[in-house]
C-alpha positions as CSV (number, residue, x, y, z in Angstrom):
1,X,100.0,153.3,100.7
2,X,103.3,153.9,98.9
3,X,104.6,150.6,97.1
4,X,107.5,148.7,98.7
5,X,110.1,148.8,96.1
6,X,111.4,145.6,94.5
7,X,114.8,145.4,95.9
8,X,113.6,146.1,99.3
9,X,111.0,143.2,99.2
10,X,113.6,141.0,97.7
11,X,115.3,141.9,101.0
12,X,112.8,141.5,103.6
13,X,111.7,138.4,101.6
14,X,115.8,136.9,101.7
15,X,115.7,138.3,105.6
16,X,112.4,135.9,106.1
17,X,113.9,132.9,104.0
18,X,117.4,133.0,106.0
19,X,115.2,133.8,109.7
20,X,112.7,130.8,108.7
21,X,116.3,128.6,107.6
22,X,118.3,129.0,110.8
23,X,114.8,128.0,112.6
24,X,114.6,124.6,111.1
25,X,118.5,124.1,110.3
26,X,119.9,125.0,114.1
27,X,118.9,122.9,117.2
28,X,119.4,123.9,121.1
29,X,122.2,125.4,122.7
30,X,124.5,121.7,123.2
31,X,122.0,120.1,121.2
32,X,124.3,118.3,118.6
33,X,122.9,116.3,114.9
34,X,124.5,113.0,116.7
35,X,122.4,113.6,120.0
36,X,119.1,113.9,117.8
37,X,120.5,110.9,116.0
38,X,120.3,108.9,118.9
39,X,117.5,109.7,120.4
40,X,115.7,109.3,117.0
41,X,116.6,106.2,116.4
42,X,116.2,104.6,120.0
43,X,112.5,106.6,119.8
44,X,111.4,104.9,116.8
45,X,113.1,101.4,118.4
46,X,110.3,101.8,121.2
47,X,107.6,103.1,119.2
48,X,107.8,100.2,117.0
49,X,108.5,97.7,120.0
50,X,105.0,98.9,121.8
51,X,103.2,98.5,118.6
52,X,104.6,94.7,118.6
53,X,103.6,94.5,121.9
54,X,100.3,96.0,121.3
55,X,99.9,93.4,118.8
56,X,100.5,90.2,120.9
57,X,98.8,91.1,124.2
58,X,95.4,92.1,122.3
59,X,93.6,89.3,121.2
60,X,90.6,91.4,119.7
61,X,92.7,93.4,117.6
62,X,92.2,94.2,114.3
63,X,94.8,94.8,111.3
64,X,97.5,92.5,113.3
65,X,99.2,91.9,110.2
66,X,99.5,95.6,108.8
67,X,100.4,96.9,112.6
68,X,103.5,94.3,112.6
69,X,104.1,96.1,109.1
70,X,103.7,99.2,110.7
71,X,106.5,97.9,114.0
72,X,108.7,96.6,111.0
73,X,109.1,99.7,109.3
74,X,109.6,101.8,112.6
75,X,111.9,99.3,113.1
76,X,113.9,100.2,110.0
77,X,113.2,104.0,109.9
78,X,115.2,103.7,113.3
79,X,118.1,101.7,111.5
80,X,118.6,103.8,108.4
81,X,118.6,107.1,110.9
82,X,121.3,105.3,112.8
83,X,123.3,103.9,109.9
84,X,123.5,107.3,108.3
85,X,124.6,109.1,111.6
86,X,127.9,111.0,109.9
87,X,126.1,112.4,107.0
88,X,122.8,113.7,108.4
89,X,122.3,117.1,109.4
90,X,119.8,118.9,112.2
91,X,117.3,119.6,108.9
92,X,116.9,115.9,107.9
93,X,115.2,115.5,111.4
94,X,112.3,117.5,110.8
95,X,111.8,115.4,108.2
96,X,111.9,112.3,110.7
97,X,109.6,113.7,112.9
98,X,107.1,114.2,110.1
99,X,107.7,110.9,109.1
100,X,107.1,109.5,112.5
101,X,103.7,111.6,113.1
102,X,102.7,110.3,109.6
103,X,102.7,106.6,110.4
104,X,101.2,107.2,114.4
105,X,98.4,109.0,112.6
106,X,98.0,106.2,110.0
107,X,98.2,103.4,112.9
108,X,95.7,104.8,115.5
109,X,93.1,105.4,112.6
110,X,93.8,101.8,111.1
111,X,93.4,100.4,114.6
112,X,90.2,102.1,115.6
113,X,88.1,101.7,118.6
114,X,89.6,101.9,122.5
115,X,92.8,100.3,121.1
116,X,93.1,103.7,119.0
117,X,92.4,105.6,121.8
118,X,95.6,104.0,123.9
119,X,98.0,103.6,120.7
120,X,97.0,107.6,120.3
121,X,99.8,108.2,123.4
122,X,103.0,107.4,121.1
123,X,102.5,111.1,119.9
124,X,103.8,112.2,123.1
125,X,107.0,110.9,122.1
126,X,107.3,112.9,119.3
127,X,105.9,115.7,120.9
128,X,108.3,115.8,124.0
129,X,111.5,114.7,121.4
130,X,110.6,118.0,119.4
131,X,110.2,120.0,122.0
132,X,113.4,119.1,123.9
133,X,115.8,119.4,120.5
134,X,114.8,122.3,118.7
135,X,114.5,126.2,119.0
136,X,111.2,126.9,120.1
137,X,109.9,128.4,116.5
138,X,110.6,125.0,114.7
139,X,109.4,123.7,118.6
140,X,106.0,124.8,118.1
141,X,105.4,123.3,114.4
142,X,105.6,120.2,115.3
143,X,103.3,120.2,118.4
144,X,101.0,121.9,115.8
145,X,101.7,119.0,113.8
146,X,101.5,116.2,116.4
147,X,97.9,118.3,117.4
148,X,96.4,118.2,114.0
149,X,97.6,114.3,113.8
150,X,96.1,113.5,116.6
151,X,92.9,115.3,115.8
152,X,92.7,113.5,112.2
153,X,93.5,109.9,113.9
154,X,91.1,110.6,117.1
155,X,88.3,111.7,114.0
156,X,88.4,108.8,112.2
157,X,88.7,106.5,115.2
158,X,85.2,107.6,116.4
159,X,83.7,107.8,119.3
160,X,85.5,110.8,120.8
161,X,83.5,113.4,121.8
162,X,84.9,117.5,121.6
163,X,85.8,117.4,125.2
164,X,88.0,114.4,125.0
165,X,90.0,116.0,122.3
166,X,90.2,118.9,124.1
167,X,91.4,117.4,127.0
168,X,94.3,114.7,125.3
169,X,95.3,118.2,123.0
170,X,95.9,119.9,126.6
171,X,97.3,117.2,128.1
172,X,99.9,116.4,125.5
173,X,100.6,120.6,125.1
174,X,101.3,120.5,128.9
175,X,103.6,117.7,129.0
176,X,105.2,119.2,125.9
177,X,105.7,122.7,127.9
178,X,106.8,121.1,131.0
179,X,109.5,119.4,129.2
180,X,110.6,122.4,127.7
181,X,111.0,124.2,131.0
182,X,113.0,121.2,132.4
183,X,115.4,121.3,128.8
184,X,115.3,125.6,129.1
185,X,116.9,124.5,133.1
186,X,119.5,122.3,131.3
187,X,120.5,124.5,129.3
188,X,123.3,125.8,131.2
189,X,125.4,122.7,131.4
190,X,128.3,122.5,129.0
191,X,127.7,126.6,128.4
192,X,129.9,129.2,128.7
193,X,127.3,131.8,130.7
194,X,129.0,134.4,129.7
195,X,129.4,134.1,125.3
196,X,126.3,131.1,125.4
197,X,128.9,129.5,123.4
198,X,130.0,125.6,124.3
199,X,132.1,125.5,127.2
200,X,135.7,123.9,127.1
201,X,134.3,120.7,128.3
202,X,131.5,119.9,125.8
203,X,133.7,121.9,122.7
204,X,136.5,119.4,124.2
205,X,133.6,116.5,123.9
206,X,132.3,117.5,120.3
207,X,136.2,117.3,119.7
208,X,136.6,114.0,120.7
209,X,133.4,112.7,118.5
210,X,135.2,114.4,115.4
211,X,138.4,112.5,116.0
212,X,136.5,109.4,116.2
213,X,134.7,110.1,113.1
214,X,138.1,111.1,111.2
215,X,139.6,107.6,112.3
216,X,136.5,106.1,110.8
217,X,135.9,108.1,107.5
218,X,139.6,109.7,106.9
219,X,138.1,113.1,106.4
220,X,139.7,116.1,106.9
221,X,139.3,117.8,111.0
222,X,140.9,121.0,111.8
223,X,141.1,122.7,115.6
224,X,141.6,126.4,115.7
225,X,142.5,128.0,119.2
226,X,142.0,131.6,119.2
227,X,143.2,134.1,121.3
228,X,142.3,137.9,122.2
229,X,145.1,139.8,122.2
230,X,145.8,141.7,125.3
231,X,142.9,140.7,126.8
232,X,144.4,141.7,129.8
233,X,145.3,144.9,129.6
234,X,141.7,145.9,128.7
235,X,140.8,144.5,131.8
236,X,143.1,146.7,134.0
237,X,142.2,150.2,131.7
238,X,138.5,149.5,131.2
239,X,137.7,146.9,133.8
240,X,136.5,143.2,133.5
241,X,133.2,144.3,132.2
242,X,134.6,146.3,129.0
243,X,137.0,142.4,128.8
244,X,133.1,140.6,129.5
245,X,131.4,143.2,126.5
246,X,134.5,142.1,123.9
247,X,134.5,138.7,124.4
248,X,130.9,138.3,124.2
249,X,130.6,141.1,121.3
250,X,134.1,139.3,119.6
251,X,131.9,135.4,120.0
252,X,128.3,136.5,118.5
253,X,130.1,138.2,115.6
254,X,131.6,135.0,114.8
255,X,129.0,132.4,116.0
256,X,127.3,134.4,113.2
257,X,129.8,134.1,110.4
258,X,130.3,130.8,111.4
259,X,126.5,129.5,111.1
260,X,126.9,125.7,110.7
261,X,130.3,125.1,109.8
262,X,131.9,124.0,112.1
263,X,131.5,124.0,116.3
264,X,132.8,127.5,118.0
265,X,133.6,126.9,121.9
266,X,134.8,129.3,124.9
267,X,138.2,127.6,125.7
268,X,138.6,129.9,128.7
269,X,140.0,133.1,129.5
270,X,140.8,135.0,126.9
271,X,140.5,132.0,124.4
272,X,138.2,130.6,121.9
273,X,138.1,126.8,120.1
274,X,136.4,125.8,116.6
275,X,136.2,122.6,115.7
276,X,136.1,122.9,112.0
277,X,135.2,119.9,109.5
278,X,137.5,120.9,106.8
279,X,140.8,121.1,105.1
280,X,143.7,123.4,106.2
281,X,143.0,126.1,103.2
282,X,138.8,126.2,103.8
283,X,139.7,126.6,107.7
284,X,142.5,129.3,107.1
285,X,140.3,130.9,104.6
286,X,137.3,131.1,107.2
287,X,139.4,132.3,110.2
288,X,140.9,134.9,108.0
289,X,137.5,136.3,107.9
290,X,137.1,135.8,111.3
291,X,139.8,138.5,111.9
292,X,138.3,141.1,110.5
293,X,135.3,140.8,112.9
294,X,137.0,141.3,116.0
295,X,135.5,144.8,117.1
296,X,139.0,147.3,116.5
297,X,141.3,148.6,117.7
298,X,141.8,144.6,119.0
299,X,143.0,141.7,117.4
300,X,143.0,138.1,118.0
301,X,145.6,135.4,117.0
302,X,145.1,132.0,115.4
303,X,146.5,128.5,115.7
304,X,145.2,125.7,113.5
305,X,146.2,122.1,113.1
306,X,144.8,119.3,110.8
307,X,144.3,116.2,113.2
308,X,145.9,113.2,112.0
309,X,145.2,109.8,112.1
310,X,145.9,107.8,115.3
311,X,145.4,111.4,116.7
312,X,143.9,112.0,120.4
313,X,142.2,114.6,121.3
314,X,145.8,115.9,124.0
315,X,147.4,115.8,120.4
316,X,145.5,118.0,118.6
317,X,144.9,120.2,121.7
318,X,148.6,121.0,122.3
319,X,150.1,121.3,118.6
320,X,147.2,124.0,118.4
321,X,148.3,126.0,121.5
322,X,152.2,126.0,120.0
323,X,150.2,127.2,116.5
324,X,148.7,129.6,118.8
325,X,151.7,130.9,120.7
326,X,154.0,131.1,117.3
327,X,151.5,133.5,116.1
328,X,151.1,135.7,119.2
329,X,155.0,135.0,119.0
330,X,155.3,136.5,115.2
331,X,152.6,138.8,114.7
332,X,149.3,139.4,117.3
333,X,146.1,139.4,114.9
334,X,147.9,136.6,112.7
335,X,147.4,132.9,112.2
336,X,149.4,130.2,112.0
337,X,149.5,126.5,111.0
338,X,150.9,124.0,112.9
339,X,154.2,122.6,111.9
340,X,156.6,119.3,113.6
341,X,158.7,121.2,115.9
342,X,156.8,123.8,117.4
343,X,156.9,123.3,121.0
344,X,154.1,121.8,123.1
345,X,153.1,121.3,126.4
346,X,153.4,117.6,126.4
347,X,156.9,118.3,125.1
348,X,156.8,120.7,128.4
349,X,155.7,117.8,130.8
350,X,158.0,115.3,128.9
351,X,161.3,117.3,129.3
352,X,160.3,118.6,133.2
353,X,160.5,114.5,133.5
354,X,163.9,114.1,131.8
355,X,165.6,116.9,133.2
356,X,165.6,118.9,130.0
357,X,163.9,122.1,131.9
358,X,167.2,124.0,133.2
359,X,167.2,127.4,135.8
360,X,169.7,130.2,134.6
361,X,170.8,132.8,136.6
362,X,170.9,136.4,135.8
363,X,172.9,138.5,138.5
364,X,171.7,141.3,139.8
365,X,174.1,144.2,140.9
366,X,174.5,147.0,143.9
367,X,174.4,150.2,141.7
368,X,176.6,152.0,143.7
369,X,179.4,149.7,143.7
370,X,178.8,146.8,141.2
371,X,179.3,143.8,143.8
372,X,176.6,141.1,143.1
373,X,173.7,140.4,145.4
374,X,171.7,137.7,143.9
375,X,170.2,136.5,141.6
376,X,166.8,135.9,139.3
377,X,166.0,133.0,138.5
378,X,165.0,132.4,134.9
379,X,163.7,128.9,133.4
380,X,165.5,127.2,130.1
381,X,164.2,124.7,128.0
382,X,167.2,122.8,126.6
383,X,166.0,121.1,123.0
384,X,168.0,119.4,120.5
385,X,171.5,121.6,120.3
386,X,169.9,124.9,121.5
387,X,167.2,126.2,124.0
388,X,163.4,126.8,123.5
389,X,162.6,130.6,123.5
390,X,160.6,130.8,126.4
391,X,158.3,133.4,124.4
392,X,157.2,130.0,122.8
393,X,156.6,127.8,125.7
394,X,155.4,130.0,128.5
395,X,151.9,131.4,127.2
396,X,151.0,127.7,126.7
397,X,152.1,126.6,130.0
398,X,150.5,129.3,131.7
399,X,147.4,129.5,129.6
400,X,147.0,125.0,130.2
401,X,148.0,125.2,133.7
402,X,151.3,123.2,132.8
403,X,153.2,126.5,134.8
404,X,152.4,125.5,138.3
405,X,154.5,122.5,137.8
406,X,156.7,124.0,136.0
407,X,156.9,127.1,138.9
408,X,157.3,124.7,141.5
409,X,160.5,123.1,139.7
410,X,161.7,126.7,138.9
411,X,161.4,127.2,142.8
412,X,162.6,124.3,144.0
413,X,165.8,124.4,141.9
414,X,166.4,128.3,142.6
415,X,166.5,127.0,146.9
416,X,168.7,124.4,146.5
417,X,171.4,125.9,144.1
418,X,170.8,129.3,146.5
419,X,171.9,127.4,148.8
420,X,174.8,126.3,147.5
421,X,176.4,129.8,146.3
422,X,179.6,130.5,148.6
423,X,179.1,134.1,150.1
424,X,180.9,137.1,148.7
425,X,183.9,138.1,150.0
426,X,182.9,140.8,152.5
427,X,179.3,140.9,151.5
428,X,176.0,139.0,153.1
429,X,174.6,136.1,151.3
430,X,173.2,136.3,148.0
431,X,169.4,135.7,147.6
432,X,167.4,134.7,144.7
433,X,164.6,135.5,143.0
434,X,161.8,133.1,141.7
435,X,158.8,134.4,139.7
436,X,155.2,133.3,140.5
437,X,152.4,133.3,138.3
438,X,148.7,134.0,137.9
439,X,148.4,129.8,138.3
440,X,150.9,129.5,140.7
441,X,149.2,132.3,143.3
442,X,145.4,131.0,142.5
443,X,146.7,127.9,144.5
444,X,145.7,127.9,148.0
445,X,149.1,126.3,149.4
446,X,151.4,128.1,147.0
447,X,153.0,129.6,150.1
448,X,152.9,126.7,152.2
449,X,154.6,124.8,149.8
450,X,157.6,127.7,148.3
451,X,158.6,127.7,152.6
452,X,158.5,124.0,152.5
453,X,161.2,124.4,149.6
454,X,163.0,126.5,151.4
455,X,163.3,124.1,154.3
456,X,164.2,121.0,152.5
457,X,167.1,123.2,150.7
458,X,168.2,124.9,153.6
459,X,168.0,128.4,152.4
460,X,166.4,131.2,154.9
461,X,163.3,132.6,153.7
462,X,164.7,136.2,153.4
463,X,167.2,135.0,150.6
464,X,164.2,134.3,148.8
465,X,162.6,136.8,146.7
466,X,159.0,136.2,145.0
467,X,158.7,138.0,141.9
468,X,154.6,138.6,140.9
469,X,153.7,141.0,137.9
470,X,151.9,143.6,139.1
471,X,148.7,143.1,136.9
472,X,148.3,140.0,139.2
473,X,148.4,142.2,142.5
474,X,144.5,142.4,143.1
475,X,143.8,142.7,146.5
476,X,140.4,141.4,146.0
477,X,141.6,137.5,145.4
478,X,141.5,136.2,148.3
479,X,144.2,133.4,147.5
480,X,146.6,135.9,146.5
481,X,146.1,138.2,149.2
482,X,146.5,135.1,152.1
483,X,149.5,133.5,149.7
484,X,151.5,136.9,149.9
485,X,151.3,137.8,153.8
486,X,152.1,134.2,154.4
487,X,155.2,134.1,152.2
488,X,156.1,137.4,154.3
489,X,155.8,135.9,157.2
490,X,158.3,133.4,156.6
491,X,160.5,136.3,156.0
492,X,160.3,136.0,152.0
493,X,160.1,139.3,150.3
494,X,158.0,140.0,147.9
495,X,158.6,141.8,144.4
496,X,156.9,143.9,142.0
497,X,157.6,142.7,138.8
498,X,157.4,145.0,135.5
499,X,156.1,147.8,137.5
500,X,154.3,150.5,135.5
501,X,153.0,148.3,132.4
502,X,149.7,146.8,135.0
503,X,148.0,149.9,135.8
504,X,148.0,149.8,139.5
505,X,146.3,152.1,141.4
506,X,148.5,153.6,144.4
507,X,146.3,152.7,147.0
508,X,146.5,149.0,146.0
509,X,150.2,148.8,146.4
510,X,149.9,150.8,149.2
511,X,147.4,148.0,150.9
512,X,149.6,145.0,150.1
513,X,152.6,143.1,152.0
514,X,155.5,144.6,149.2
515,X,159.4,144.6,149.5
516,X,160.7,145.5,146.2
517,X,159.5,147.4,142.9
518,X,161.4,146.3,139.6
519,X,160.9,149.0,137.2
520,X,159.9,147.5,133.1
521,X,163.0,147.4,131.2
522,X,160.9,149.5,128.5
523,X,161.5,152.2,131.0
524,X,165.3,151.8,131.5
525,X,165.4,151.4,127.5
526,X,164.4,155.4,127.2
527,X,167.2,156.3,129.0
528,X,169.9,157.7,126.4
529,X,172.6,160.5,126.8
530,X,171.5,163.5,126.1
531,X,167.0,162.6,126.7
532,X,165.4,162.7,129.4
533,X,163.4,159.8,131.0
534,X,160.6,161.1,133.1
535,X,158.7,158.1,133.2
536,X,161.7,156.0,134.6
537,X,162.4,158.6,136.4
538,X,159.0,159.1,138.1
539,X,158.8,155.1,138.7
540,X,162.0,155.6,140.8
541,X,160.5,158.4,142.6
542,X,157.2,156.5,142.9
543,X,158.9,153.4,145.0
544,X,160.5,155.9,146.9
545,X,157.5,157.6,148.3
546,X,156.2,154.1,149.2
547,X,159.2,152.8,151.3
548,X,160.2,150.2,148.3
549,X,163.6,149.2,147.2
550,X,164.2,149.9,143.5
551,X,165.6,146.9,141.1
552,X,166.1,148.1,137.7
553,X,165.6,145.6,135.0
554,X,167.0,145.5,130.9
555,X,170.3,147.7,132.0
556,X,172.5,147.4,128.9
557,X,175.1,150.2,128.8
558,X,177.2,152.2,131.2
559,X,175.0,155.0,131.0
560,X,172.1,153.8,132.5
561,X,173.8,152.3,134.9
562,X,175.4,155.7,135.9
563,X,172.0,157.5,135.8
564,X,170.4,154.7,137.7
565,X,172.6,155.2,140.5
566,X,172.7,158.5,140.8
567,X,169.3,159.0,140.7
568,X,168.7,156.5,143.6
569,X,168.3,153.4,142.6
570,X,170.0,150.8,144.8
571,X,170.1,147.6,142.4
572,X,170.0,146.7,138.5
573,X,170.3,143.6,136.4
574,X,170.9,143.4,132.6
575,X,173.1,142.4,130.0
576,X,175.5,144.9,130.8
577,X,176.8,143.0,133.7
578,X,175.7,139.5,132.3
579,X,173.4,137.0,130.7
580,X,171.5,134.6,132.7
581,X,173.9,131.8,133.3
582,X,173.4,128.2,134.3
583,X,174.3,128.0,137.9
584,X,177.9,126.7,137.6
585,X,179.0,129.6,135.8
586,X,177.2,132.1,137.6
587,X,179.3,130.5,140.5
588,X,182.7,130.9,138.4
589,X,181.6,134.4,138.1
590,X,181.1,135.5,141.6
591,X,184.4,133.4,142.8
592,X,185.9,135.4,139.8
593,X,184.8,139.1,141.4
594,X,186.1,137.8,144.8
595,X,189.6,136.8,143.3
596,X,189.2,140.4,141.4
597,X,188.9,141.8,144.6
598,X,190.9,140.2,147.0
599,X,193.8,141.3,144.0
600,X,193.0,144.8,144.4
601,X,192.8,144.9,148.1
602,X,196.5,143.1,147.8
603,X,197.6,145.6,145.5
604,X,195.9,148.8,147.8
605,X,197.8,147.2,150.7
């Protein structure tokens, strides 16, 4: 046999050291050091309390004196693991357990005799407390060790036949195993099923402990939210199960990197938490490298912030998703830190409550003779002198929920303000048009509630229009699927929003309750004197072919407009007509077309 060379058994022998480390340094899946701390300490409590007891209720005992020694120092084992509960780690426990099976061993020898025999039962405590905290390698040493305890106390009590052994050994191995089975079945609460990571509401706990403990100690606490970048769009080229392989590929390369620092969490979606005991330049440092471990061509995008003192766990939570959504905002694959100012979505809730959250309407146009006929509806957060890019807000609202209410205020406003337009001279009403999000159309009485908004405002349903991007179109959810033909029976139309960046199939828009098709402004951007625009081109076409009216969207110069027109399209909006305006001037500008109008048809006559 050929001699393994050096460096190759320094290899396997560092592969066997790290395997035979993460064994006895890592516990079960939610199995936290605090949990173990607890237990630990309340096990050695009634260890030492049933020795005490022991020691009162038997008159014939021997050794009183040395078992009350014994209950003392069980007594203060259990203290000192509880007093140093912030600083001990999952290692130092192994190290209790020996301690524990130590002084049972030493106790049921001392006491000898049938009182031996019955004391010999306190190993099944450490038995089923190993067997229910750690992995099943580090598991099984300890029964071995509990076994071979047992065998050396049982021995030198006397009296104990093989057979007895035998059976106690089995006995205390099948209690063991069924309590592993029953801690295997628990396994799944607080876990992610799909990345076996924490879910949001254990990471969300563990958070909440590490606040506590940086009130208490002043150490530094850092929360990283990290997001896949178009997660979405894998979804709708590859399917959900090439988005399932990435996430769960993208979470064992870091739970790997990660080891011990620190608690990584599935946050939902396309999202990931780490709870990170740490200053700001160890926890940038470490998420860098997490970057480079997200399997290319993707990215992900970082947001950290330090917790403060007097922080709660809401705090921390939402200065991390504006850190999160300034870096999707300035770079995707980037990080960024926290700083006073960046929105948040209690800052969201806070101004929907004051009235800070404004509607602004961009007009949109008849190609074919540039009168107005409605409107979208676009949301504004006034702050300080200026407004809030909604490019900063939005992601968070939408990724926390926040956007339902926030959709439903959008909505609400957009009916009654609809309501309020005067009609065009010579034209029908104008109608308005509301976007609706993934959120918003995962709510079973979405539609039930948009008509009852039209009814308080008095504004007929078909001067509604309900915008929905058309990656949300899947005819297989069952909520969006009732939500849009009941908004169509109420005579609201329904949109296609940013069509031809969602990777629709044709038969799915051909199977759902559509009115209009707005084609991506990316589109109406390629089209340039003197180029040709097939794709734009093609999308027209396209919404032709399936009975839709066409809205262009992003139309900036007289060109396009021109092109747009000719080539079919009945209706655009852009800055080429106007901005989105707040609702009083959007009204000064349609009284100002009919005043233009009523001029000309003065001057004509």
């Amino acid at each position: 046999m050929r001699p393994v060379p050096r460096q190759a058994a320094r290899e396997v022998a560092r592969e066997l050291a790290h395997a035979v480390l993460e064994v006895f340094t890592t516990s079960r899946p939610g199995v936290t050091a605090e949990v173990i701390n607890r237990a630990s300490a309340v096990l050695y409590a009634v260890g030492a309390v049933t020795v005490l007891v022991g020691a009162v209720v038997r008159p014939d005992l021997q050794h009183r004196g040395t078992l009350v020694a014994f209950a003392v120092a069980g007594l203060c084992a259990g203290a000192v693991v509880h007093a140093t509960r912030h600083r001990t780690r999952v290692w130092h426990f192994h190290l209790s357990q020996l301690l524990a099976i130590t002084m049972i061993t030493a106790g049921v020898a001392l006491i000898g005799g049938r009182h031996g025999w019955a004391d010999a039962w306190l190993f099944a405590i450490v038995a089923a407390e190993s067997v229910f905290f750690f992995p099943a390698a580090a598991a099984a040493v300890h029964l071995a060790a509990v076994l071979a305890g047992l065998l050396l106390a049982l021995g030198a009590v006397g009296g104990a036949a093989l057979g007895d052994l035998l059976v106690v050994g089995c006995v205390l191995a099948g209690l063991s195993g069924a309590i592993r089975f029953l801690a295997r079945a628990t396994e799944t609460s607080g876990i992610d099923p799909l990345t076996r990571l924490p879910d949001r509401t254990a990471t969300t706990e563990h958070l909440g402990r590490v606040l506590a403990q940086v009130q208490q100690t002043g150490e530094p606490a850092v929360l990283v939210l990290l997001g896949m970048d178009h997660l979405q769009a894998t979804n709708q080229r590859e399917g959900h199960a090439a988005g399932d392989a990435l996430l769960r590929a993208t979470a064992a390369a870091w739970r790997s990197r990660l080891g011990r620092r620190g608690v990584l969490g599935r946050w939902g979606g396309d999202q990931f938490a780490l709870v990170l005991p740490a200053d700001v330049d160890t926890a940038w440092a470490l998420v860098e490298g997490l970057h480079a471990l997200v399997p290319g061509p993707r990215t992900a995008s970082a947001g950290l912030v330090l917790a403060e003192l007097g922080d709660e766990v809401q705090d921390v939570v939402d200065r991390a998703e504006g850190a999160l959504a300034a870096a999707k905002r300035q770079r995707r694959g980037s990080s960024h830190l926290w700083t006073p100012g960046l929105p948040t979505v209690r800052g969201l809730y806070e101004a929907l409550a004051d009235g800070s959250v404004e509607v602004h309407y961009q007009p949109v146009v008849r190609l074919r003779d540039g009168a107005t006929t409605g409107a979208e509806a676009l949301v504004r957060w006034r702050r300080g002198g200026g407004f809030v890019p909604p490019g900063d807000f939005l992601p968070q609202a939408e990724a926390s929920g926040a956007v339902v209410q926030l959709g439903r205020h959008v909505l609400e406003r957009a009916c009654l303000d609809a309501a309020s337009w005067p009609v065009p001279a010579g034209g029908a009403p104008l109608s308005v048009a509301v976007n609706a999000s993934g959120p918003e159309l995962a709510e079973d009485d979405y539609a039930a509630w948009a008509v009852a908004a039209l009814h308080r405002a008095g504004l007929p349903g078909h001067r509604l229009v309900v915008e929905v991007v058309e990656g949300l179109l899947d005819e297989q959810s069952e909520a969006v699927v009732a939500n849009l033909h009941a908004l169509r029976a109420a005579g609201v139309r329904i949109a296609v929003d940013d069509f031809g960046t969602g990777w629709s199939s044709l038969s799915r828009l051909g199977r759902l309750p559509l009115d209009l098709l707005k084609v991506d402004r990316s589109f109406v951007a390629a089209v340039q004197p003197g180029t040709a625009a097939p794709v734009c081109e093609g999308v027209v076409a396209l919404a032709h072919a399936l009975d839709l009216a066409v809205v262009a969207e992003g139309v900036e110069t007289d060109h396009q407009a021109a092109w747009l027109a000719q080539l079919g399209c009945e209706e655009g909006q852009g800055w080429f007509w106007a901005p989105a305006l707040p609702t009083g001037a959007f009204v000064e500008r349609l009284r100002g077309q009919d005043l233009r109008a009523g001029t000309s048809t003065g001057a004509e006559g």
